[in-house]
C-alpha positions as protocol buffer text, in pm:
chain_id: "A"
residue {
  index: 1
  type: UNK
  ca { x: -4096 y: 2264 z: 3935 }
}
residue {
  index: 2
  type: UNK
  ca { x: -4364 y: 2001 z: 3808 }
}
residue {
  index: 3
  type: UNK
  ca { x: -4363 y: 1906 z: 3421 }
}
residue {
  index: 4
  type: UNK
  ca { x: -4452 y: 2180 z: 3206 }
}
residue {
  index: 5
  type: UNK
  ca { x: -4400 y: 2038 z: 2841 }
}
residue {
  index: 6
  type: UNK
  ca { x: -4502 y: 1732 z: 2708 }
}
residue {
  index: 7
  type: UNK
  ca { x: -4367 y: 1565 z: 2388 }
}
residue {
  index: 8
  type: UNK
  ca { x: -4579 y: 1293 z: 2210 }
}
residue {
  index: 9
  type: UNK
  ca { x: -4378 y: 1074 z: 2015 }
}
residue {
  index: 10
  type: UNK
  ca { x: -4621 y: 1025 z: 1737 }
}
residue {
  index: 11
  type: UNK
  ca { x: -4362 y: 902 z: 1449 }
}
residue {
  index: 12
  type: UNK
  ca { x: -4663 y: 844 z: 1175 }
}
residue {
  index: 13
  type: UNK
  ca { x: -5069 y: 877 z: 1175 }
}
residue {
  index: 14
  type: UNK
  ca { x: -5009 y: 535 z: 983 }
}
residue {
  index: 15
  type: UNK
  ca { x: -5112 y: 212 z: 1163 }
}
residue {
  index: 16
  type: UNK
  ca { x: -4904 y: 12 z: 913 }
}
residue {
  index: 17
  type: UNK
  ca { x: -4611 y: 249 z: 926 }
}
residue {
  index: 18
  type: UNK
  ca { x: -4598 y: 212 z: 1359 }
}
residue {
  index: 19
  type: UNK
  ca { x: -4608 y: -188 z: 1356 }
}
residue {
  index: 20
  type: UNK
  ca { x: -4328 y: -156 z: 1048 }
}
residue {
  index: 21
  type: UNK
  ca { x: -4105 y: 32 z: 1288 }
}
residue {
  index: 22
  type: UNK
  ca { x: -4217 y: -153 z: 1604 }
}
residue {
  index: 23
  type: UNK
  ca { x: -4420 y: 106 z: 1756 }
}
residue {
  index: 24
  type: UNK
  ca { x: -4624 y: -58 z: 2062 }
}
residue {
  index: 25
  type: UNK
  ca { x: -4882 y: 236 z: 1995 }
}
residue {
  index: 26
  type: UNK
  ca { x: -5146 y: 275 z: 1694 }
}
residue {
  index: 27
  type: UNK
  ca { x: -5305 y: 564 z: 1578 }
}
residue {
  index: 28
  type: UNK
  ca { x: -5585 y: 561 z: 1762 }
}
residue {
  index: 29
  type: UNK
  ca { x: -5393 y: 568 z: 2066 }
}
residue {
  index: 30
  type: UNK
  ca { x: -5191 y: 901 z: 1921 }
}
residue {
  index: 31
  type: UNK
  ca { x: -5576 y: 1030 z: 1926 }
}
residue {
  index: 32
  type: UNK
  ca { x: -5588 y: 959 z: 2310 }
}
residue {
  index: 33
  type: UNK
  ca { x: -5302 y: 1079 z: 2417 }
}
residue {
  index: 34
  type: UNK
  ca { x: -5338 y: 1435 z: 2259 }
}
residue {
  index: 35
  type: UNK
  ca { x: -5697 y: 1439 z: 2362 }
}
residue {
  index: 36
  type: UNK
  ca { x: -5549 y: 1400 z: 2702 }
}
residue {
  index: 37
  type: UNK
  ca { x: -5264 y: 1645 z: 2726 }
}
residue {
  index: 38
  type: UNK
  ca { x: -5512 y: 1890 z: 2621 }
}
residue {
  index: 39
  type: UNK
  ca { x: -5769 y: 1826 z: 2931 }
}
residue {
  index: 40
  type: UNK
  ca { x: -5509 y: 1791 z: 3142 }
}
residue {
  index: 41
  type: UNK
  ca { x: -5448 y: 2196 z: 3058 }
}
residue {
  index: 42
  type: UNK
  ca { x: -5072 y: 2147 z: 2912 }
}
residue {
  index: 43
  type: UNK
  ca { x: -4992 y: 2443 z: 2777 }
}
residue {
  index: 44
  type: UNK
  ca { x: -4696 y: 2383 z: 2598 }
}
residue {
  index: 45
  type: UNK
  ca { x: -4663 y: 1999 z: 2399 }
}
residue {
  index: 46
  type: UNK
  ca { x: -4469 y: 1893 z: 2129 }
}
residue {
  index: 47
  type: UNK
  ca { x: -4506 y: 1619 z: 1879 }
}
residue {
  index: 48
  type: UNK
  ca { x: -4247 y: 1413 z: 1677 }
}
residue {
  index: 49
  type: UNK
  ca { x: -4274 y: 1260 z: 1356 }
}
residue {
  index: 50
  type: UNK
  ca { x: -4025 y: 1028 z: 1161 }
}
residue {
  index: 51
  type: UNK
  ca { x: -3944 y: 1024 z: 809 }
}
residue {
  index: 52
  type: UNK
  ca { x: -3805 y: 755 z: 544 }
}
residue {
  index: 53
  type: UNK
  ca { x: -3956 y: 452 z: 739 }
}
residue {
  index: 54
  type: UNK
  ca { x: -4027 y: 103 z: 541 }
}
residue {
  index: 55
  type: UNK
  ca { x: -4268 y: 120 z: 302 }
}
residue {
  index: 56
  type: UNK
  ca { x: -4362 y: 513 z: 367 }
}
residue {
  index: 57
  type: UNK
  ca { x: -4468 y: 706 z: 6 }
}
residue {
  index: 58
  type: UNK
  ca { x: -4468 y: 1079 z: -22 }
}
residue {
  index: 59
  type: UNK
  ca { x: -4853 y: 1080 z: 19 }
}
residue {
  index: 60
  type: UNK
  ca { x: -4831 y: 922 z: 360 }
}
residue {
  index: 61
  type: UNK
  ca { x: -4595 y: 1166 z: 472 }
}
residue {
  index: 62
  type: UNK
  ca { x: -4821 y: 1470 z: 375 }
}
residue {
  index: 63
  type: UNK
  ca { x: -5087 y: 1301 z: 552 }
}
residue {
  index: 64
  type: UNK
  ca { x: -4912 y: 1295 z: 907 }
}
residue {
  index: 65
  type: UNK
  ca { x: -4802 y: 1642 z: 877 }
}
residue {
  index: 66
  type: UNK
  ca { x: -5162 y: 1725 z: 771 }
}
residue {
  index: 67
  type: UNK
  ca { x: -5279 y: 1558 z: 1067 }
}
residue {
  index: 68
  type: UNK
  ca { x: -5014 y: 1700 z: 1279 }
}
residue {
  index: 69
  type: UNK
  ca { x: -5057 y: 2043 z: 1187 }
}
residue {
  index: 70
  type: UNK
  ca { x: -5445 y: 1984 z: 1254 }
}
residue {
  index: 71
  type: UNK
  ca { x: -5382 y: 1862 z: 1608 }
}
residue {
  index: 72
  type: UNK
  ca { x: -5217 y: 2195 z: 1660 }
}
residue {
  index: 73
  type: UNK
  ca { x: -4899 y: 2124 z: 1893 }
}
residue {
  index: 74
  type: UNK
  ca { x: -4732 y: 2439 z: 1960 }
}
residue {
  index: 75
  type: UNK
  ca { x: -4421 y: 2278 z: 1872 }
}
residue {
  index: 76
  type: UNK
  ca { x: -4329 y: 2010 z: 1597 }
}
residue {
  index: 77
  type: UNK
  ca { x: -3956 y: 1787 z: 1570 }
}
residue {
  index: 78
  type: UNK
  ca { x: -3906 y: 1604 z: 1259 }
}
residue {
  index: 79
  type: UNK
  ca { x: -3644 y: 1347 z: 1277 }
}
residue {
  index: 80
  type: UNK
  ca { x: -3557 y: 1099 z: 960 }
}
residue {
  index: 81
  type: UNK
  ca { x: -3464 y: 777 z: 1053 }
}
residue {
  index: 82
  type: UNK
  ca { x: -3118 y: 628 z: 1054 }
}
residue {
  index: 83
  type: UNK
  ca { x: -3010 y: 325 z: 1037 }
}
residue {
  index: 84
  type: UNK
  ca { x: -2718 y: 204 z: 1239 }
}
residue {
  index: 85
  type: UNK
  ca { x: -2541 y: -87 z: 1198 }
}
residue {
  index: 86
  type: UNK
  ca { x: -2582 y: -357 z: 1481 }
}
residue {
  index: 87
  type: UNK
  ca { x: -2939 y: -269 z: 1541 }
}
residue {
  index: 88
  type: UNK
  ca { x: -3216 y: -428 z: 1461 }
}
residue {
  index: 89
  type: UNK
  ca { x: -3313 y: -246 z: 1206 }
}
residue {
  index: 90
  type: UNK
  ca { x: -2989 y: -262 z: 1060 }
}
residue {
  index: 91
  type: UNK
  ca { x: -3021 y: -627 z: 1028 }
}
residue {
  index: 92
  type: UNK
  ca { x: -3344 y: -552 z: 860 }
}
residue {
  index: 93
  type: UNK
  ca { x: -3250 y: -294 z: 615 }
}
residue {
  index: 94
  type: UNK
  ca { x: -3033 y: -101 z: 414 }
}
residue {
  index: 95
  type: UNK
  ca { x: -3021 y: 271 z: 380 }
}
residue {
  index: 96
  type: UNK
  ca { x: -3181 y: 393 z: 22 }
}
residue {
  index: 97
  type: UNK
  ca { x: -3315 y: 63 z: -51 }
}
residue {
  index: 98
  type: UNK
  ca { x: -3660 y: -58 z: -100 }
}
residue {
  index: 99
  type: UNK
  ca { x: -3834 y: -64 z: 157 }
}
residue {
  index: 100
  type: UNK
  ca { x: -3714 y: 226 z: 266 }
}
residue {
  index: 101
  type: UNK
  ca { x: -3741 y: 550 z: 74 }
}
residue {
  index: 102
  type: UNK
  ca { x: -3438 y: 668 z: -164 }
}
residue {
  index: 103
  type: UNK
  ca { x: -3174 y: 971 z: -42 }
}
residue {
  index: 104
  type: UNK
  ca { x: -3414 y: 1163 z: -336 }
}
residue {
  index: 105
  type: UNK
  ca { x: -3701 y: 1052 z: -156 }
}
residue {
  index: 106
  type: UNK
  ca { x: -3607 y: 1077 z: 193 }
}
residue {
  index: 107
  type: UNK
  ca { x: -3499 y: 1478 z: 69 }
}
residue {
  index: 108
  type: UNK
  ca { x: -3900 y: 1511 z: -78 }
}
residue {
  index: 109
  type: UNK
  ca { x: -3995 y: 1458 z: 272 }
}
residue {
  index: 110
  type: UNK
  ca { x: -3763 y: 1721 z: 426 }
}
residue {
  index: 111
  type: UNK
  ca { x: -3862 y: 1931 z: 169 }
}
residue {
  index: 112
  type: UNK
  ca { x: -4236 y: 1881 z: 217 }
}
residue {
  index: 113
  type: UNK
  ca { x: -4210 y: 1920 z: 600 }
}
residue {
  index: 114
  type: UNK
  ca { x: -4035 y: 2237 z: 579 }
}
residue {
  index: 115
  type: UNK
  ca { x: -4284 y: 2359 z: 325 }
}
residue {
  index: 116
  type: UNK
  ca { x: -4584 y: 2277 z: 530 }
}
residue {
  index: 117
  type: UNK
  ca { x: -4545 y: 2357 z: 854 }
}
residue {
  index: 118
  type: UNK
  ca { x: -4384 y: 2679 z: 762 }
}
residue {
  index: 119
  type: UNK
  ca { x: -4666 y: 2712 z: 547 }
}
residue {
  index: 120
  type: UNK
  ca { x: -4863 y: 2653 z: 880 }
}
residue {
  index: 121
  type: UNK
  ca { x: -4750 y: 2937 z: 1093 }
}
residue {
  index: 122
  type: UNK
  ca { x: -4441 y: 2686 z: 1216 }
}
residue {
  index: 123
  type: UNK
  ca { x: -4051 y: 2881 z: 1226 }
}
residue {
  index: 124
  type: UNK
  ca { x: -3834 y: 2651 z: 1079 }
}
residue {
  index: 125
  type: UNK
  ca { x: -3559 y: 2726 z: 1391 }
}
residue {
  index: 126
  type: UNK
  ca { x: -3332 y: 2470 z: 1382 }
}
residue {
  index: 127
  type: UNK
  ca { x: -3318 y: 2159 z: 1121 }
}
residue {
  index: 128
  type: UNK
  ca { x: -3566 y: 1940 z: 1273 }
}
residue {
  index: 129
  type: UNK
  ca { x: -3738 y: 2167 z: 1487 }
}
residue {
  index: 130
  type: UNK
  ca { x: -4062 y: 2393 z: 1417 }
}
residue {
  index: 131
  type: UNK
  ca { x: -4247 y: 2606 z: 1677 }
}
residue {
  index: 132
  type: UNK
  ca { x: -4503 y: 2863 z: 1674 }
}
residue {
  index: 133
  type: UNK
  ca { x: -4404 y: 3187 z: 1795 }
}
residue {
  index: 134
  type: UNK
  ca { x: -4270 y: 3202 z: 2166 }
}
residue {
  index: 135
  type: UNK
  ca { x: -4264 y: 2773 z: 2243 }
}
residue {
  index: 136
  type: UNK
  ca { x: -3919 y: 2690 z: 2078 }
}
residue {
  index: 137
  type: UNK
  ca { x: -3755 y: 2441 z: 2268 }
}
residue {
  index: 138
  type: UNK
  ca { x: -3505 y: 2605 z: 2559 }
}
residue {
  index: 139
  type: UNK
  ca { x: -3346 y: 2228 z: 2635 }
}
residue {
  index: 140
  type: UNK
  ca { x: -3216 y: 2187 z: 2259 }
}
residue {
  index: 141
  type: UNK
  ca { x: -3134 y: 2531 z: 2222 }
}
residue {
  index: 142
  type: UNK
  ca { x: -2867 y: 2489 z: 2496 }
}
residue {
  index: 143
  type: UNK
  ca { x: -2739 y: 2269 z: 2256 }
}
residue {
  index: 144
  type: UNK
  ca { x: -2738 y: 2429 z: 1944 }
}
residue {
  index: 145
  type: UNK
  ca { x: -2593 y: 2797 z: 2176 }
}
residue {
  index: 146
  type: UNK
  ca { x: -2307 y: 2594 z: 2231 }
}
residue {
  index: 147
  type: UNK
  ca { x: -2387 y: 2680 z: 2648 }
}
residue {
  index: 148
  type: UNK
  ca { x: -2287 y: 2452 z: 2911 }
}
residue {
  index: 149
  type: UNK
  ca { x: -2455 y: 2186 z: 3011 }
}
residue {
  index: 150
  type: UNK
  ca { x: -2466 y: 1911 z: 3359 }
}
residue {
  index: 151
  type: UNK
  ca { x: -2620 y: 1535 z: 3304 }
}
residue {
  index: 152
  type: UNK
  ca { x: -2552 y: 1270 z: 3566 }
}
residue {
  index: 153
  type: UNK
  ca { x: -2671 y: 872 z: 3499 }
}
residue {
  index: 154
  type: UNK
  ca { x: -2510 y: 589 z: 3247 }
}
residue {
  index: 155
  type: UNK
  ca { x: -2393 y: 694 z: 2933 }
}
residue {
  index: 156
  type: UNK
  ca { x: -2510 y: 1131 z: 3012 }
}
residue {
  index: 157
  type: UNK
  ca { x: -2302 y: 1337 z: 2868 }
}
residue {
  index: 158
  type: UNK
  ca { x: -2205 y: 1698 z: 2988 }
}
residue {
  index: 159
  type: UNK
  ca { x: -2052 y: 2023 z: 2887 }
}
residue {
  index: 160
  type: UNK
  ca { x: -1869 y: 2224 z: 3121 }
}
residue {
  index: 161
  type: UNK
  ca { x: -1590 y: 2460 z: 3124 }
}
residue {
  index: 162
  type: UNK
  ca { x: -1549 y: 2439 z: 2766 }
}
residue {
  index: 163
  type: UNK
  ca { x: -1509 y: 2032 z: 2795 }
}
residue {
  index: 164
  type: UNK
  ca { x: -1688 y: 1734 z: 2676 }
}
residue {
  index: 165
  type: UNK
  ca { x: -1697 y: 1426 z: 2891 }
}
residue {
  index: 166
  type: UNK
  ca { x: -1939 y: 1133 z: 2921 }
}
residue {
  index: 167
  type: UNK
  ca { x: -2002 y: 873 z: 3221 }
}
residue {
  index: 168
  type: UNK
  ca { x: -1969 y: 484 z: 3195 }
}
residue {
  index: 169
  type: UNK
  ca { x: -2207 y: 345 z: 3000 }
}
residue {
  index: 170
  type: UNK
  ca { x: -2199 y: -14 z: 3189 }
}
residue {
  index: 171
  type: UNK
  ca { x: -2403 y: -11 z: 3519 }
}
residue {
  index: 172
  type: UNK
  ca { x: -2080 y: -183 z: 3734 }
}
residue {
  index: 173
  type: UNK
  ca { x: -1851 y: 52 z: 3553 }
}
residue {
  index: 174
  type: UNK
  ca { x: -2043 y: 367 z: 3666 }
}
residue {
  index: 175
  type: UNK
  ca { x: -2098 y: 228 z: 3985 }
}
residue {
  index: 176
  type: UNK
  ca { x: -1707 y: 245 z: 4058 }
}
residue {
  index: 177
  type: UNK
  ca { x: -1678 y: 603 z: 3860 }
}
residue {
  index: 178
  type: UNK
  ca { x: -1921 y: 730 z: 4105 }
}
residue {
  index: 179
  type: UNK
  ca { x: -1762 y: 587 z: 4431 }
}
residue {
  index: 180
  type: UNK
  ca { x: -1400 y: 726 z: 4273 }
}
residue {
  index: 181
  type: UNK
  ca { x: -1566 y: 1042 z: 4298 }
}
residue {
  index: 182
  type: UNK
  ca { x: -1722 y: 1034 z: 4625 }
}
residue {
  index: 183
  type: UNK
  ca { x: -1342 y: 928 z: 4746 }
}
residue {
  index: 184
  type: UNK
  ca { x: -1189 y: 1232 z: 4557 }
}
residue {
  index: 185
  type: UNK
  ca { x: -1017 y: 911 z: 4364 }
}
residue {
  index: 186
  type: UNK
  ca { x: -1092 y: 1051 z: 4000 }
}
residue {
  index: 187
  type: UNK
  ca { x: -1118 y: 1392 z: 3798 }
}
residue {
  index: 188
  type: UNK
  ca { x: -1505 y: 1454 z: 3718 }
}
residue {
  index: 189
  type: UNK
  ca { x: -1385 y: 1540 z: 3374 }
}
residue {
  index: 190
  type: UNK
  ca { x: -1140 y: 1353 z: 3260 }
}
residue {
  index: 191
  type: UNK
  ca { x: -859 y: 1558 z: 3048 }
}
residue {
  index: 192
  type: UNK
  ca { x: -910 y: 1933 z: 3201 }
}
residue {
  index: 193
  type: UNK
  ca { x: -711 y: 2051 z: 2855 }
}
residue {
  index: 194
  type: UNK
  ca { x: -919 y: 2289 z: 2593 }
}
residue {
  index: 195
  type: UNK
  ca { x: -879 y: 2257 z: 2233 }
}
residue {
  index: 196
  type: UNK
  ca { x: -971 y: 2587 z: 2099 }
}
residue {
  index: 197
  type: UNK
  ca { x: -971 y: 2415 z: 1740 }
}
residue {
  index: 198
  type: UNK
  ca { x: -1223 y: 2140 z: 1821 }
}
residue {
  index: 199
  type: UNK
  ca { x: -1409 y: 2447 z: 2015 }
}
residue {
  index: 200
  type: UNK
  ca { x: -1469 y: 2652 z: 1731 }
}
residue {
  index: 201
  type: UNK
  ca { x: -1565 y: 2392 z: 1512 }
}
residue {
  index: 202
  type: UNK
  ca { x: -1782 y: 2301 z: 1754 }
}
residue {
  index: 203
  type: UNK
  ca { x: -1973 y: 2628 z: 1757 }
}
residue {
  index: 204
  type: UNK
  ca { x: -1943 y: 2635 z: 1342 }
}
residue {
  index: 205
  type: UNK
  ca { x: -2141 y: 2321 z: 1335 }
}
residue {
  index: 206
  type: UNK
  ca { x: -2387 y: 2370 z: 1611 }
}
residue {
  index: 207
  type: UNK
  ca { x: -2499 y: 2742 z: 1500 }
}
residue {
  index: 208
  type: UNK
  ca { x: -2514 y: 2609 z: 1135 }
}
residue {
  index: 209
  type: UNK
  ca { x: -2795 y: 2401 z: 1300 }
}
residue {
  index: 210
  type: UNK
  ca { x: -2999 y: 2695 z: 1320 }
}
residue {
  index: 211
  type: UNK
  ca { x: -3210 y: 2936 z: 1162 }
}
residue {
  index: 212
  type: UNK
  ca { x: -2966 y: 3240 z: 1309 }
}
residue {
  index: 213
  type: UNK
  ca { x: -2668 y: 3096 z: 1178 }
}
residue {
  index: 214
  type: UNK
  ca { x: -2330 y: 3156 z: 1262 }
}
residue {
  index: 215
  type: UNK
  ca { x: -2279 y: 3522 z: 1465 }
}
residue {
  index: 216
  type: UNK
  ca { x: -1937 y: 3625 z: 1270 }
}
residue {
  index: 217
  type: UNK
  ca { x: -1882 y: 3913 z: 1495 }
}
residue {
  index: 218
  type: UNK
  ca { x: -1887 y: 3744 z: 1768 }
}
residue {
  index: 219
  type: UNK
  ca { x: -1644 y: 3428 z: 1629 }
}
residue {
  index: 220
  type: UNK
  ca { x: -1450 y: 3673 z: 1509 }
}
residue {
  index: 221
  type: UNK
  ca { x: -1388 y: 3834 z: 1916 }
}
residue {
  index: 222
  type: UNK
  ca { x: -1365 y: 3496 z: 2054 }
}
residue {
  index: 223
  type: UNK
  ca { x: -1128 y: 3335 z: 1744 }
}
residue {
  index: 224
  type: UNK
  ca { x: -979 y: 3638 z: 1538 }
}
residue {
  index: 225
  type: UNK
  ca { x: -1086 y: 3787 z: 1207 }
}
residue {
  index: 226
  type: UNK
  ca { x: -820 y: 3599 z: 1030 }
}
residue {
  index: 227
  type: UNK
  ca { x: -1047 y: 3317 z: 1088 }
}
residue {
  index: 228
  type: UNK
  ca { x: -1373 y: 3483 z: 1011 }
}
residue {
  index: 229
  type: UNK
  ca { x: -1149 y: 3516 z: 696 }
}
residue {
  index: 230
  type: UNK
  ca { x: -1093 y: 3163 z: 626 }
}
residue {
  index: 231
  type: UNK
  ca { x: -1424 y: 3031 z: 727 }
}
residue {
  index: 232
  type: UNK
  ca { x: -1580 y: 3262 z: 431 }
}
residue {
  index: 233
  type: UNK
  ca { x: -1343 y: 3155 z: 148 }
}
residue {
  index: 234
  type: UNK
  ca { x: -1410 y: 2794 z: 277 }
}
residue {
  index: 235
  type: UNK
  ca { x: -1809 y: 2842 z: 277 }
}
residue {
  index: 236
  type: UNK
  ca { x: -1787 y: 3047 z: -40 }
}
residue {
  index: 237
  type: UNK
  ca { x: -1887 y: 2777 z: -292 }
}
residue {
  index: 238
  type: UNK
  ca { x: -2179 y: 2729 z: -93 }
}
residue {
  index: 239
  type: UNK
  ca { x: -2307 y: 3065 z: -76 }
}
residue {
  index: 240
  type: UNK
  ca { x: -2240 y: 3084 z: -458 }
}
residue {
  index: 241
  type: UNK
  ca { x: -2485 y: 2811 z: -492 }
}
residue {
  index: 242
  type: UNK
  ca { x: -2739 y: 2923 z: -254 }
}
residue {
  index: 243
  type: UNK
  ca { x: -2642 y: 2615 z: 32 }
}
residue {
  index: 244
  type: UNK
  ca { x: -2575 y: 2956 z: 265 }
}
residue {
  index: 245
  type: UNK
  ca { x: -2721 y: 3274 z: 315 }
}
residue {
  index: 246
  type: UNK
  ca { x: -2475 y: 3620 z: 412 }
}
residue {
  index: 247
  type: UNK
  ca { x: -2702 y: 3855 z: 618 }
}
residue {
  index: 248
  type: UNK
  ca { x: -2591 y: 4210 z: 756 }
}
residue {
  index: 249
  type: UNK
  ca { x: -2674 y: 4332 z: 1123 }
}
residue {
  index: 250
  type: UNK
  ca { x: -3045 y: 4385 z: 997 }
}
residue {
  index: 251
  type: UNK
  ca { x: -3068 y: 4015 z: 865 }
}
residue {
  index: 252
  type: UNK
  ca { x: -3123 y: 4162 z: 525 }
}
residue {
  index: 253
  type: UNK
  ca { x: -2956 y: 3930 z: 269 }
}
residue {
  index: 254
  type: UNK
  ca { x: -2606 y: 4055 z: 143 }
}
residue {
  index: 255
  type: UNK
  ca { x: -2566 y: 3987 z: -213 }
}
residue {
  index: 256
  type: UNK
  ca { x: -2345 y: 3690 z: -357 }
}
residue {
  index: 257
  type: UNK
  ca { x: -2112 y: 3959 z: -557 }
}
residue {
  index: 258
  type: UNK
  ca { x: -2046 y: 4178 z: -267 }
}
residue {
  index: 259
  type: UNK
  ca { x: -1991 y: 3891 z: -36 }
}
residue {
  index: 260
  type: UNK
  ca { x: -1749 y: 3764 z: -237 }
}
residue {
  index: 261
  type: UNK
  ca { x: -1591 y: 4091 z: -289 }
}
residue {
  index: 262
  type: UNK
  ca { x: -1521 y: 4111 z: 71 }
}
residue {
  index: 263
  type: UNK
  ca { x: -1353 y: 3799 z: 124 }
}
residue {
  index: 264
  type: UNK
  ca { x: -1091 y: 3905 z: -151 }
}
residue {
  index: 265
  type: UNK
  ca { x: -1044 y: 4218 z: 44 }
}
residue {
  index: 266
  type: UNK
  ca { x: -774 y: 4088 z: 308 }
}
residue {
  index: 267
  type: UNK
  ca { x: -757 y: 4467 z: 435 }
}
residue {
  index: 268
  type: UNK
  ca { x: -1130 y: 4462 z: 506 }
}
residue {
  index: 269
  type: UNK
  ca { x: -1289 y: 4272 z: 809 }
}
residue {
  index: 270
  type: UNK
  ca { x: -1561 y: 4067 z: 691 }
}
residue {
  index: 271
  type: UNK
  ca { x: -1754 y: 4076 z: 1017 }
}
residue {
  index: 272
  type: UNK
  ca { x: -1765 y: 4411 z: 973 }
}
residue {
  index: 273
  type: UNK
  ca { x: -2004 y: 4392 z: 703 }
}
residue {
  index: 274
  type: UNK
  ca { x: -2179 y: 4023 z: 706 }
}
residue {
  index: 275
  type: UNK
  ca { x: -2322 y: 3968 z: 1071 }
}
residue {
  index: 276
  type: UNK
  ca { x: -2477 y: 3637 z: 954 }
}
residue {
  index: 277
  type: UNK
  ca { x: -2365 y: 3328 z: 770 }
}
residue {
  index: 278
  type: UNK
  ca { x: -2672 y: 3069 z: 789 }
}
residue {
  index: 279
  type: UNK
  ca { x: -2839 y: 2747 z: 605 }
}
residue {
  index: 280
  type: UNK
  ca { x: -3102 y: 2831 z: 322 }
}
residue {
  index: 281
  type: UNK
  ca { x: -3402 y: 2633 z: 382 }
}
residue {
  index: 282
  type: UNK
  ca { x: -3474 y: 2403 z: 282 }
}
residue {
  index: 283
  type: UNK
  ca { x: -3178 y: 2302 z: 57 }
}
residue {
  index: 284
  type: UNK
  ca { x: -2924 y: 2407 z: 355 }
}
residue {
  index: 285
  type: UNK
  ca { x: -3033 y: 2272 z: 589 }
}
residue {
  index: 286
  type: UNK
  ca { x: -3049 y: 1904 z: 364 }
}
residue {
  index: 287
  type: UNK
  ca { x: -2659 y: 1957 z: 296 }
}
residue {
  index: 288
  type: UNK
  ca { x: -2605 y: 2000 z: 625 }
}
residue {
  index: 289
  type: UNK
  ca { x: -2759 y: 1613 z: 701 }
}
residue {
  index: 290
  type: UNK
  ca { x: -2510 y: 1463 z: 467 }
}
């Protein structure tokens, strides 16, 4: 099949923001390598950028997704970092404290990236993702459809038959999973059973990653509109607040009052008449990060 997408992991357009995170590359190598995915007649490229690194100010920020947004990738990922414990940045640093942005500061930034590359001509399609029309990215929508999924190596991680299972992570320890399979010695996928709890939930949180939402109509076939039910008095708070949008079959907004009017009615099905439950952006989509 050949490669046909490229992703440039760009982070900042900062030369002092790469060596803080330990970025091998400098801006004037970002420069290069764009220059050269374009001769080399890629069609379809992505760059990603990283938010709430040491020592980045709001100005800085607005500068790399200037300078993105002027290299014109057809597609744009914007990550924020995290910190995890037992790295070495989490040796370095703690979350919220100087020199790393505050949670109000590291929320500017999601704010501003939303703002500007929607403002830009970007859809806003999933929480860290942007793309202009037609290039959104088919790999991490797999994800985010809840579809099944096949990885093979250390540590991969696949989705099949409504299952989740992962490989060893240790090189000696695959090396014996793999020859247990070869000798018919283990099951591929570890505990065949399905937990339609942990399934749904699943598909709650995944389609809440996007800008469609959650597909009530459909949840309600799979699960039952009893739980349609409860998943709307559960999310109402948050659509009285504005955290989630209701949307009819149209995706034309259906209003707070009559939303709420429907999930009192226990004789009425609520799928029936809200197709849509999704994140507002950008304020949504920020709750949903916590």
């Amino acid at each position: 099949l050949g490669v046909n997408r490229v992703s440039l992991g760009v982070q900042a357009f900062q030369d002092e923001l790469l060596k803080a995170c330990g970025r091998a590359h400098g801006v004037s190598e970002v420069y290069e390598a764009i220059e050269f995915v374009k001769e080399c007649g890629v069609k379809n490229w992505s760059m990603d950028l990283i938010s709430s690194l040491p020592h980045q100010t709001l100005e800085m920020w607005e500068e790399s997704l200037r300078l993105a947004i002027e290299s014109q990738p057809n597609h744009v990922s914007v990550y924020d970092l995290q910190v995890e414990q037992g790295t070495k940045f989490g040796n370095l640093y703690t979350p919220g404290q100087s020199p790393l942005p505050s949670e109000t500061q590291s929320a500017e930034f999601y704010k501003t990236a939303s703002s500007m590359l929607r403002g830009a001509g970007y859809e806003h399609y999933e929480v860290s993702s942007y793309s202009q029309d037609g290039f959104k990215c088919r790999h991490n929508l797999i994800y985010w459809k809840n579809k099944p999924f096949y990885a093979f190596g250390l540590g991969s991680a696949s989705y099949v038959g409504g299952l989740r299972f992962s490989r060893p992570r240790r090189l000696k320890e695959y090396t014996n999973y793999v020859a247990d399979l070869e000798n018919r010695a283990a099951n591929w996928c570890g505990n065949g059973d399905v937990n339609l709890r942990d399934v749904a939930t699943d598909i709650i949180m995944l389609s809440f990653r996007t800008s469609k939402g959650l597909e009530l109509k459909d949840f309600g076939e799979a699960f039952g509109s009893e739980v349609v039910k409860s998943i709307c008095k559960v999310y109402e708070p948050y659509v009285e607040s504005g955290h989630i949008v209701c949307l009819d079959d149209m995706r034309r907004e259906v209003m707070r009052d009559e939303f709420k009017t429907l999930v009192a009615d226990n004789e009425v099905k609520t799928e029936d008449h809200v197709r849509y439950l999704r994140l507002s952006d950008p304020d949504g989509f920020l709750l949903s990060n916590e």
